[in-house]
C-alpha positions as CSV (number, residue, x, y, z in Angstrom):
1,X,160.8,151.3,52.9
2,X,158.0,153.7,53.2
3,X,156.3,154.6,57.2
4,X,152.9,152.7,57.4
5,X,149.9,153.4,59.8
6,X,150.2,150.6,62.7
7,X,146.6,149.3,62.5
8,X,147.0,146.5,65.1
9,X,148.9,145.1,67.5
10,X,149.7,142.2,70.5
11,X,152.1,142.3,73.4
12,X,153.1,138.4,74.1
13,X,154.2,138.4,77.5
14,X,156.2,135.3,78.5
15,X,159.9,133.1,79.6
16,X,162.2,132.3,77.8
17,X,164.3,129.0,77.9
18,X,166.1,129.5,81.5
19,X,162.8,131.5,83.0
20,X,163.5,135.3,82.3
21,X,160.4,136.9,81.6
22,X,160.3,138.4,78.0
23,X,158.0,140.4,75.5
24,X,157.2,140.0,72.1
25,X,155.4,142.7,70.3
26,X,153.6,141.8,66.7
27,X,152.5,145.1,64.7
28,X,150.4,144.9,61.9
29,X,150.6,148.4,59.4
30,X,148.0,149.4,57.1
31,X,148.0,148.0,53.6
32,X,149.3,150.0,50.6
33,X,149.2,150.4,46.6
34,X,152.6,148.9,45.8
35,X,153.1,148.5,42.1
36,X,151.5,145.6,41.5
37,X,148.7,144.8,43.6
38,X,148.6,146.3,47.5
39,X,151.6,145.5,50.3
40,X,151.0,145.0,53.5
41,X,154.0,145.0,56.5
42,X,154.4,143.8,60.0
43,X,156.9,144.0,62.5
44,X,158.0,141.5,65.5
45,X,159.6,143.1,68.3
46,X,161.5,140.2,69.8
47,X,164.6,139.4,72.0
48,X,166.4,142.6,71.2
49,X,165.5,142.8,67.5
50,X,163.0,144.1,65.3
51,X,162.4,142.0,62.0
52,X,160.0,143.7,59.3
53,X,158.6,142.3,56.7
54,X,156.5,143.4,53.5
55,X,153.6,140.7,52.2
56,X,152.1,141.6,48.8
57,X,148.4,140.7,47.6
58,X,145.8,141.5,44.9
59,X,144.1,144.0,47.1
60,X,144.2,145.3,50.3
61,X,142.5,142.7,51.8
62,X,144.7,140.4,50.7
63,X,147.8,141.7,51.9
64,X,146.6,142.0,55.1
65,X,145.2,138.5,55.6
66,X,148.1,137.4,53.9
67,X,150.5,139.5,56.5
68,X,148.3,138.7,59.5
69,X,149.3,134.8,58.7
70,X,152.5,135.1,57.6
71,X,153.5,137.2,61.0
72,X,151.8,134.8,63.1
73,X,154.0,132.1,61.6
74,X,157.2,134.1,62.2
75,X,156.1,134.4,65.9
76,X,154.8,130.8,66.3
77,X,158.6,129.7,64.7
78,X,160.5,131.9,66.8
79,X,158.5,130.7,70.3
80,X,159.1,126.9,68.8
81,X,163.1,127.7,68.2
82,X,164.1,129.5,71.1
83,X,161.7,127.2,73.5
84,X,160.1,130.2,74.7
85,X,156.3,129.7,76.4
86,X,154.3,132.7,75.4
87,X,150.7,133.6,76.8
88,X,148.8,134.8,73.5
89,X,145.8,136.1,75.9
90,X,143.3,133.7,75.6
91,X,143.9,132.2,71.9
92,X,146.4,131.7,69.1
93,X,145.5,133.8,65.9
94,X,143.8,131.7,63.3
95,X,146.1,129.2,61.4
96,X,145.3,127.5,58.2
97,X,145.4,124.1,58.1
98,X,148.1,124.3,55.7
99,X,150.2,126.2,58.4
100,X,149.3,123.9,61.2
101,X,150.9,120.9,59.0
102,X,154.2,123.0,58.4
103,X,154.4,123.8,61.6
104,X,154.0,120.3,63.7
């Protein structure tokens, strides 16, 4: 796993299931030459655990789009599993409409 440049990132403060307050960080690193095509990684810091996760695309642009979506999907299952109401400042990231049919 090769260190990445965090490039973004969003503190969701909010409760969880029986009302403790909780916060769930979403980092976004800088996309990469992989092999084939670019990677681009994010990490959710979220109830004691840190998942990480490596998104490939054509180009840089790609992976990062690609990662932006794919992490906001992670955090929009995890908030729908463990019944957790978060505050994401204002507005959700964009979702696809694609996304929006998997997840309701």
């Amino acid at each position: 796993m090769t260190n990445s440049t965090m490039i973004a990132s969003r503190a969701l403060s909010g409760k969880d299931n029986i009302g403790t307050d909780i916060v769930i960080e979403f980092r976004l690193l800088a996309p990469r030459p992989a092999e084939f095509g670019w990677v681009c990684s994010y990490e959710i810091m979220a109830l004691s655990k840190v998942v990480r996760r490596d998104i490939f695309g054509t180009d840089s642009l790609h992976a990062l789009m690609l990662a932006l979506e794919a992490g906001q999907a992670e955090v929009l299952l995890l908030e729908k599993r463990d019944n957790l109401l978060l505050d994401w400042q204002g507005s959700k990231f964009k979702v696809s409409r694609k996304l929006q049919k998997m997840l309701n």
